[in-house]
C-alpha positions, 0 to 999 in steps of 0.5 A: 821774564828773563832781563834784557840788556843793552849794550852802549859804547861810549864816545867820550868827545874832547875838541871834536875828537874820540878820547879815553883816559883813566880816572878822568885824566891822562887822555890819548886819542881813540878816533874819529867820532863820526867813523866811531859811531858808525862802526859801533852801531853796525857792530850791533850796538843797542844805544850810544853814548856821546859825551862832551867831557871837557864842555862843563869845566870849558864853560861851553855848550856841548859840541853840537856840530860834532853830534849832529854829524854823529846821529846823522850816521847812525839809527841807533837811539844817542844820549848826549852829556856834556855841558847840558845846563839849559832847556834851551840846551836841551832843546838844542840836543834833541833837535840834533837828533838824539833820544835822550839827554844826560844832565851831570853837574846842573842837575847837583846845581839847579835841581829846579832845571831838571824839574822844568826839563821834565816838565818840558820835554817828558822824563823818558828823556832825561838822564842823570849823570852821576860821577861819584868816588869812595867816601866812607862817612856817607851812607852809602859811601859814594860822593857824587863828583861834579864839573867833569869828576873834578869837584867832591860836593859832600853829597851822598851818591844814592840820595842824590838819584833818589832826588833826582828820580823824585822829580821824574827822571827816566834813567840813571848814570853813575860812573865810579871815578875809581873804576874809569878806565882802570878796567878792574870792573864796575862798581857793584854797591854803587849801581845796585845802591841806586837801582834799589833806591831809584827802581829806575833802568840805571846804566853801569859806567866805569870800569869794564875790563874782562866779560865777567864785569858786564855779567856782575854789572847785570847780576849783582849790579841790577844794571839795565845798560852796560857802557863801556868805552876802552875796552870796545875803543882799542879792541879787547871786545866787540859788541858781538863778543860781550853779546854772545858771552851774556846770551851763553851766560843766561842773559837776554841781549837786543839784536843777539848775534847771528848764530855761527854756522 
């Protein structure tokens, strides 16, 4: 059966407004979310991603305001990331009209918290963010990155997931703090290492730059959805663009594009 791939642009949110950097830093603005999120889900977007990257380090809630405007204009499935530290958060963000929530820096801290969200809410909507970076003396040699991929914690990428999918979670999804924003393409060994150890849908994150790295990201990565962010926010490709290149390539998409006549 062939695979079939989502595409999930990714809205990455600092005080209430769509940014994009690269390597985690060096921010500039990339719009308004609401008009963002609108124009990607009519583009064909499968998923959206809506994350809070500055929420952990700011130690705030999730900018729930922003979000409910954001999935009041739109019908496509949104996953949510960003300071999401308590059930009564996650809650919060399902009631704001998301289908899933992305755990990061608590789920390294209180893996118990991941384990009662599940319990609570049911894994098929939790995810696990990962942001990981090279580190040869680890056995896979990805250390995951917490608090916004600003601390290094020792901890090794892939045992990480697997810890995490030990205790029921529905997704995974590593972003390589080498690979955001630089356009170089995802890394491969990471997303492969995790689907491999996890079997579970993992999202490709960090990196795209040229079609071929979301046909790799598929291939040679495993990955079930691929997220990108710069490449869609400043128009080097559209969702339709990156569709219609993997249908070409052999690679089954949600909603294909309509035929040209």
């Amino acid at each position: 059966m062939k695979k079939t791939v989502n595409i999930m642009p990714c809205l990455d949110i600092r005080h209430g407004r769509v940014v994009k950097g690269i390597h985690f830093v060096d921010l500039i603005d990339a719009g308004d979310p609401v008009a963002a999120a609108a124009a990607y889900a009519a583009a064909g977007a499968d998923e959206l991603g809506f994350l809070d990257i500055t929420a952990t380090v700011e130690k705030r809630r999730t900018a729930f305001d922003v979000l409910r405007r954001v999935t009041s204009a739109v019908q496509v499935p949104v996953t949510v990331g960003g300071g999401i530290k308590t059930l009564a958060d996650v809650e919060t963000a399902l009631e704001s009209g998301v289908q899933k929530v992305s755990i990061s820096t608590a789920a390294f801290r209180d893996p118990a918290f991941v384990a009662e969200a599940v319990r609570t809410f049911g894994g098929r909507c939790i995810v696990i963010a990962i942001d990981a970076d090279r580190n040869q003396k680890l056995p896979s040699r990805r250390e995951v990155f917490i608090d916004g991929g600003r601390t290094p914690t020792g901890a090794d990428a892939v045992e990480f997931a697997k810890q995490m999918a030990d205790l029921g979670v529905g997704e995974i999804l590593p972003t390589s703090k080498l690979g955001d924003g630089a356009k170089h393409g995802y890394d491969l060994e990471l997303i492969r290492g995790i689907v491999d150890a996890t079997h579970l849908p993992t999202v490709a994150s960090g990196g795209a730059g040229k079609l071929i790295h979301f046909l790799e990201a598929v291939r040679e990565g495993h990955a079930s959805t691929l997220l990108a962010a710069s490449v869609f926010h400043f128009g080097i490709f559209t969702v339709q663009q990156v569709k219609a290149y993997l249908m070409r390539e052999g690679v089954g998409v949600h909603n294909p594009p309509a035929p040209k006549l």
